[in-house]
C-alpha positions as CSV (number, residue, x, y, z in Angstrom):
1,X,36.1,-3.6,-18.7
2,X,37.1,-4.7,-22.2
3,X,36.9,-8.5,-23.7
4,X,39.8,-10.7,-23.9
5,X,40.4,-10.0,-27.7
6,X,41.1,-6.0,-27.5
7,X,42.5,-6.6,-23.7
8,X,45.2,-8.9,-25.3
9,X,45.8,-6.8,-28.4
10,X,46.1,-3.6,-26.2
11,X,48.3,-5.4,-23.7
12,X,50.9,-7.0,-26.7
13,X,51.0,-3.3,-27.8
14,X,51.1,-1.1,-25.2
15,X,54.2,0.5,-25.7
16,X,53.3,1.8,-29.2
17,X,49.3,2.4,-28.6
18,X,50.8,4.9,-25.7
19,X,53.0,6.6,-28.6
20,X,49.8,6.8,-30.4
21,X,48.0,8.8,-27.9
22,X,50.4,10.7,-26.7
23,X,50.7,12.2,-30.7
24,X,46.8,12.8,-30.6
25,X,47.5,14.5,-27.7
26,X,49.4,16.9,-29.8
27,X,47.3,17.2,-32.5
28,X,44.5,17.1,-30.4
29,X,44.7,19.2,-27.3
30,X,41.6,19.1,-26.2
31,X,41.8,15.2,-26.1
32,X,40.1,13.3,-23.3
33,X,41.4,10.0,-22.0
34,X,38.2,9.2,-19.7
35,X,36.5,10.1,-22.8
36,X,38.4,7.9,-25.4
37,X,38.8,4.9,-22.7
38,X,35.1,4.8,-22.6
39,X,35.0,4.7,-26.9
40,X,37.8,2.3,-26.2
41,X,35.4,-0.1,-23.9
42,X,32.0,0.2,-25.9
43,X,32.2,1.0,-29.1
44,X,35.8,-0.7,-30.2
45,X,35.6,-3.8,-27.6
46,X,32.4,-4.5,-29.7
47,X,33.9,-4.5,-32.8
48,X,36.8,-6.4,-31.5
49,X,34.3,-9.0,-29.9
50,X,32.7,-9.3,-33.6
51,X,35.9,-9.8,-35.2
52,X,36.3,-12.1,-33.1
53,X,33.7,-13.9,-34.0
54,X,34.2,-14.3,-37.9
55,X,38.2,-13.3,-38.5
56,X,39.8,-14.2,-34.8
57,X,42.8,-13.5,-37.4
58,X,42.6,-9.7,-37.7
59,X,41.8,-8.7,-34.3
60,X,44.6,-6.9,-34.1
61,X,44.8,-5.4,-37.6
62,X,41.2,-4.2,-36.7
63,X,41.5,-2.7,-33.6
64,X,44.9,-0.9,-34.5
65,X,42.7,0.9,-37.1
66,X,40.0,1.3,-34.6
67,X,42.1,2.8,-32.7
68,X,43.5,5.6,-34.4
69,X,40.0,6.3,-36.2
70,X,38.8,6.6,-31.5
71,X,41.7,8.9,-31.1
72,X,40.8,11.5,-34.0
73,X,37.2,11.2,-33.2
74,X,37.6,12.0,-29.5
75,X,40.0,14.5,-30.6
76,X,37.3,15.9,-32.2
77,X,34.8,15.6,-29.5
78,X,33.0,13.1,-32.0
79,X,32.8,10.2,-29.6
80,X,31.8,9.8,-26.2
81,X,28.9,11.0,-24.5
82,X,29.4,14.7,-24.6
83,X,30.0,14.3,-28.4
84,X,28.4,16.9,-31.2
85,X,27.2,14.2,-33.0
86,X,26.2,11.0,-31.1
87,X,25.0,9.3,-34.7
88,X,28.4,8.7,-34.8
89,X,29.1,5.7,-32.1
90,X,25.8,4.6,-32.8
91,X,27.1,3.7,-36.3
92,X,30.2,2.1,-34.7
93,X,28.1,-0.3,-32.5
94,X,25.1,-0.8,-35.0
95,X,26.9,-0.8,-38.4
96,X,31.0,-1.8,-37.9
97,X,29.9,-5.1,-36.0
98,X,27.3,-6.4,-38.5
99,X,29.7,-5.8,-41.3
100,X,32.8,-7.1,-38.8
101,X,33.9,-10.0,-41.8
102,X,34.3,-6.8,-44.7
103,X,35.6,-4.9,-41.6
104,X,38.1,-7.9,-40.7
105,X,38.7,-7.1,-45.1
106,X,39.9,-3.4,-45.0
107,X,39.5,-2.1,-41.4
108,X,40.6,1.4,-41.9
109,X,39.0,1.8,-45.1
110,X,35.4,0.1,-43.7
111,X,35.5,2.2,-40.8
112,X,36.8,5.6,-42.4
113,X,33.6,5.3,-44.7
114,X,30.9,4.7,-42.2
115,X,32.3,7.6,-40.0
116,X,32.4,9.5,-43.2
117,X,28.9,8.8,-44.6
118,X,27.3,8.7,-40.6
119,X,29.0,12.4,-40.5
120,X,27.7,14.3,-43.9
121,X,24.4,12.8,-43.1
122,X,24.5,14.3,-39.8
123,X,25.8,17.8,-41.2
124,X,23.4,17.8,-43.8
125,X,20.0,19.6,-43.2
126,X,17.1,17.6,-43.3
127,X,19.0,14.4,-43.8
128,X,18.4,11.1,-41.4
129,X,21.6,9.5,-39.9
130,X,19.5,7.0,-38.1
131,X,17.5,6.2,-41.0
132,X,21.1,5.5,-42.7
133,X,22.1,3.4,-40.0
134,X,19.1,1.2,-40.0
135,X,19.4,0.1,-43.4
136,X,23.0,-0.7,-43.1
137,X,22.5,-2.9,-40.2
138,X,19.5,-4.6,-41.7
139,X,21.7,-4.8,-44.9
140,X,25.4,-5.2,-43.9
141,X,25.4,-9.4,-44.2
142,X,23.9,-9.1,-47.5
143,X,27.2,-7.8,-48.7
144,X,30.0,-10.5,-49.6
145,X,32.2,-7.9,-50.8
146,X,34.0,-4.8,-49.5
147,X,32.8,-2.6,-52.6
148,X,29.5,-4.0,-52.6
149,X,29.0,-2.8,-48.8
150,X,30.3,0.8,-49.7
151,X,27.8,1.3,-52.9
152,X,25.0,0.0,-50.5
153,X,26.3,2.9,-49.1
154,X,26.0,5.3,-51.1
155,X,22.3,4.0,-52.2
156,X,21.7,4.1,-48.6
157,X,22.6,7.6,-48.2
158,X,21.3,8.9,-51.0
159,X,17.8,7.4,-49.7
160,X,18.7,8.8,-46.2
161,X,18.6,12.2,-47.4
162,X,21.3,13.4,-49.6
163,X,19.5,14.2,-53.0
164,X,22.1,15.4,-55.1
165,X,23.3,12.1,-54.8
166,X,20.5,10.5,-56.9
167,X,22.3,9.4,-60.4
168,X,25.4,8.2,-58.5
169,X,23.7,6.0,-55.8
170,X,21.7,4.5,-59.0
171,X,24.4,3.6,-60.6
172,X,26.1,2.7,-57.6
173,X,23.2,0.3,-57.5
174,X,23.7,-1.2,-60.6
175,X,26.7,-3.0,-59.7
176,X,24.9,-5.0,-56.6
177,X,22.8,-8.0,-56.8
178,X,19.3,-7.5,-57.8
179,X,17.9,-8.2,-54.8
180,X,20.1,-5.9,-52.9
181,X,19.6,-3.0,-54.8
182,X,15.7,-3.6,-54.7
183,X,16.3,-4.0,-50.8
184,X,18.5,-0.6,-50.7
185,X,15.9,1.6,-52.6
186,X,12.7,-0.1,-50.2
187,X,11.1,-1.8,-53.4
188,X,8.7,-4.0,-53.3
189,X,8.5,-4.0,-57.3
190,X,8.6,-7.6,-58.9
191,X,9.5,-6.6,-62.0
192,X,13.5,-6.4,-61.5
193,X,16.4,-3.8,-60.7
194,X,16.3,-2.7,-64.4
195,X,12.3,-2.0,-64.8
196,X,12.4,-0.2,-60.8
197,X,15.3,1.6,-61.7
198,X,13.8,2.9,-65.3
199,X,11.1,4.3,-62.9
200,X,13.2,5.8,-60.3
201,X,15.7,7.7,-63.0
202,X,12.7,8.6,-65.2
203,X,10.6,10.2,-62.1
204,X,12.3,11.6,-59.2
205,X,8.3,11.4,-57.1
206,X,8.5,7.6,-57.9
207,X,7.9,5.5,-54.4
208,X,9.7,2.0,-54.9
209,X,7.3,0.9,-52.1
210,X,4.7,2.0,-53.3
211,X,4.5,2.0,-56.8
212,X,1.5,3.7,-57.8
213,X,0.5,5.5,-60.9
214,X,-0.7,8.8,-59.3
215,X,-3.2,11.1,-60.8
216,X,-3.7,14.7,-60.9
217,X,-1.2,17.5,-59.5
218,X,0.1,17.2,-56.1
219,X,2.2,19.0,-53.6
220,X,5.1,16.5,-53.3
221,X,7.6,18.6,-50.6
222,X,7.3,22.3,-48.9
223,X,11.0,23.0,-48.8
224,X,13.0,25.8,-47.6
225,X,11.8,28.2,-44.4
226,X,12.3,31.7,-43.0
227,X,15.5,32.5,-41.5
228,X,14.6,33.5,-37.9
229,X,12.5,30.1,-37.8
230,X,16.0,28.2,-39.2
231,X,15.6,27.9,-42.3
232,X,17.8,30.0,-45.2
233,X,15.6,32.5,-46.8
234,X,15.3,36.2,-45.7
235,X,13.2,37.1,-48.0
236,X,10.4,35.2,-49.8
237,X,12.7,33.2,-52.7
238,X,11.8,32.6,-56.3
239,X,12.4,30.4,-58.4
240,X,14.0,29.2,-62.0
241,X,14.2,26.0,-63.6
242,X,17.6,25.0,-64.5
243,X,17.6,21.4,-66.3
244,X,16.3,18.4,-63.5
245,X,16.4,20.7,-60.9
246,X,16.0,24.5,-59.8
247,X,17.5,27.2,-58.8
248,X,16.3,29.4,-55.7
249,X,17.2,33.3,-54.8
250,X,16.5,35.1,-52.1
251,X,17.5,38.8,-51.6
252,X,21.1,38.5,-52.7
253,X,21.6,34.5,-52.4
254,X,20.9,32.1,-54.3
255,X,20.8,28.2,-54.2
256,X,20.9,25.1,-56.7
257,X,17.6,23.1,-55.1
258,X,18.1,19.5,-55.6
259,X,15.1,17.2,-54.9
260,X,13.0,14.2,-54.8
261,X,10.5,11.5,-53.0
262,X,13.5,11.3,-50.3
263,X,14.6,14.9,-49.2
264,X,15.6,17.8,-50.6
265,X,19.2,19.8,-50.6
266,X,20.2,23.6,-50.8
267,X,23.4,23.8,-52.6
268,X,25.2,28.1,-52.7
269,X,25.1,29.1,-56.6
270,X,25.8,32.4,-57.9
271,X,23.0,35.4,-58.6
272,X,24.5,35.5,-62.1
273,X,23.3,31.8,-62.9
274,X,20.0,32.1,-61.7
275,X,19.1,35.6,-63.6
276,X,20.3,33.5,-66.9
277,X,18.0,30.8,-66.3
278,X,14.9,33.2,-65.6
279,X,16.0,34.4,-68.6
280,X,16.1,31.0,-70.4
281,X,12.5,29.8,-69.4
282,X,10.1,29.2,-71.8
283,X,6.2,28.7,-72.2
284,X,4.1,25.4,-71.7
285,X,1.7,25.6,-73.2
286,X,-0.2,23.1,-70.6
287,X,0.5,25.3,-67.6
288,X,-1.3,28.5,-66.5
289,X,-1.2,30.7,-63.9
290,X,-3.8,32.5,-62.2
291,X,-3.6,33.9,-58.6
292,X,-3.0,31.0,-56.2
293,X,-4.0,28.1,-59.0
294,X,-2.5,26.5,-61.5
295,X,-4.6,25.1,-65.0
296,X,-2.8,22.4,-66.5
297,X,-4.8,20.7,-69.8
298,X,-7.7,23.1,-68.7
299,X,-8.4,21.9,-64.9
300,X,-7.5,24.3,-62.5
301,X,-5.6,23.5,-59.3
302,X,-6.2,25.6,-56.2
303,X,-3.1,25.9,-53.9
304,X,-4.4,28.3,-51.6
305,X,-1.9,27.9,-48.7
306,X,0.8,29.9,-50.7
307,X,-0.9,32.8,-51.3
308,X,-0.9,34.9,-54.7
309,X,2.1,33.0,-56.8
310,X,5.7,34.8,-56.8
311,X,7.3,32.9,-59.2
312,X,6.8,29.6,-60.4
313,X,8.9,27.2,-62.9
314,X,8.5,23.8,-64.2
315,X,11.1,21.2,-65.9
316,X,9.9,17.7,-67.0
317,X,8.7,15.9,-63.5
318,X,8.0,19.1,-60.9
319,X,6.7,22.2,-60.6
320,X,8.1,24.5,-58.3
321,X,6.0,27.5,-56.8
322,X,6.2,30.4,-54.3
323,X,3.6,32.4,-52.8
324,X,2.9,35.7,-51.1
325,X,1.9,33.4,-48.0
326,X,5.2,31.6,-47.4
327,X,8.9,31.8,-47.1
328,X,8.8,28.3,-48.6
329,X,9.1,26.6,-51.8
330,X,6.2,24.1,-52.4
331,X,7.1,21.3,-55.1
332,X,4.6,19.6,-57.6
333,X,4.4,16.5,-59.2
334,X,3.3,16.8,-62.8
335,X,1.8,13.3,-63.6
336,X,3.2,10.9,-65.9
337,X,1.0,12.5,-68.8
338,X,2.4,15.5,-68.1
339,X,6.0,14.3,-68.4
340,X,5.5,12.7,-71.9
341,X,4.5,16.1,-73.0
342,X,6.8,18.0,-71.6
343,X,10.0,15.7,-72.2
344,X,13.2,16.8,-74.2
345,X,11.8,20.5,-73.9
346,X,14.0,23.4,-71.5
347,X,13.4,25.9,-69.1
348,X,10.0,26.6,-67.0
349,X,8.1,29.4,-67.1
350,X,7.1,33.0,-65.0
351,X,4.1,33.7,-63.2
């Protein structure tokens, strides 16, 4: 059973939301009407119900875009509950309803980007969809604006799990109100946006909820695994600095490793960039190598879990080191001291 705002929309409309499906049909072949009635009843009715609620005047603009964005996604056996990724409607009926006035706004554009963002989460290794989706509903009234709610977004994603996104979703964050970006990042600084976000661009292990000044060397991520266990390496990788971030070969491929406090992301690079940036690293003079430790200033380090030391390279925040022991790559936070040393220099450095 749907509510009387899509039941009337639907019913005004039939002829042409019948036209509609019978064109996904063609598209879609494998297109499931028991499936996409049952979208139709939760997932849409919902977000008609909450239109309802704040814009009874764009019910129907809203659940005609609803409506196409159900029939491609059931095309696509991305709704329903036999769907590859059920993150999906759990976005619709979490996110879309809470946000139903910006929705009400742009409804194709509002729910094309949550089904977007919901979706590279989801196909992205390591990343957390639900995480995503939590912040957005907790979030979602904050935002008085279309553009505000997509930049939340992005700052939302990129704290959900897609590194690489880092330098966009802080400037992204720029643009909202102070207390919505502190609220996007999880700060509980009371300094301000500009002082939290010095922190979070200068220092990539920085916690916003946390904010402590931490001492000493320490393992920050094991990223990366063995092939038969799921992971990408078949062979134990090494590794290069190359700028802010590194890059990773094993046998014949090789990655761009993109990381921080929040996740970390493989990204296919070429064997010849790698080899250049080996070739590129240079000394530091405060890091040493011996075995399965690392001195830096003169105190030695014991990482003993990783076995002898592969490879290892270091850029201005993080050290990166592999190890007879592991198909892994284990990430290290160089403290704050270490960063005002090393800043402004290139490259890392073989074991």
């Amino acid at each position: 059973m749907v509510g009387p705002a899509l039941a009337s929309v639907l019913r005004s409309g039939r002829a042409e939301f019948n036209a509609r499906f019978t064109a996904a049909r063609h598209l879609y072949p494998q297109l499931d009407g028991d499936t996409f009635t049952q979208f139709l009843q939760t997932a849409v009715n919902e977000l008609a119900q909450a239109t309802e609620r704040v814009r009874p005047d764009r019910v129907a603009e809203v659940v005609i875009a609803a409506y196409d964005a159900a029939l491609e996604l059931a095309g696509q056996n991305l709704a329903g509950p036999n769907s590859r990724l059920p993150v999906i409607e759990e976005a619709w009926r979490k996110v879309l309803p809470k946000a139903a006035t910006l929705v009400a706004k742009a409804p194709a554009r509002v729910i094309a980007a949550v089904c977007n963002a919901v979706h590279q989460l989801a196909s992205t290794p390591g990343a957390r969809a639900a995480e995503w989706i939590g912040r957005m509903e907790a979030l979602a009234s904050d935002c008085d604006e279309v553009e505000v709610f997509l930049r939340l977004g992005q700052v939302a994603g990129w704290r959900a799990g897609l590194a690489h996104f880092r330098k966009s979703a802080l400037a992204a964050a720029d643009s909202l109100p102070e207390a919505l970006a502190l609220a996007a990042v999880g700060a509980k600084a009371k300094e301000g946006w500009p002082v939290e976000r010095e922190k979070l661009l200068r220092n990539p292990w920085h916690d916003p909820a946390d904010g402590q000044n931490h001492l000493g060397l320490r393992i920050v991520a094991r990223v990366g695994a063995f092939r038969g266990f799921g992971g990408l390496f078949v062979k134990p990788p090494e590794v290069a600095a190359a700028g802010e971030h590194f890059l990773v070969r094993s046998g014949e491929d090789c990655w761009l490793l993109t990381a921080d406090l929040f996740s970390a992301t493989f990204h296919r690079a070429g064997k010849g960039e790698f080899d250049a940036a080996r070739r590129q690293q240079r000394p530091r003079p405060a890091l040493q190598f011996s075995g399965a430790s690392v001195i830096w200033n003169g105190q030695r380090v014991e990482f003993p879990a990783l076995g002898e030391f592969t490879s290892t390279a270091a850029n201005d925040t993080t050290l990166a080191l592999t190890g007879r022991s592991t198909h892994s790559v284990a990430l290290v936070a160089l403290p704050n001291e270490a960063m005002s040393e090393t800043s402004g220099k290139a490259g890392g450095l073989k074991s």
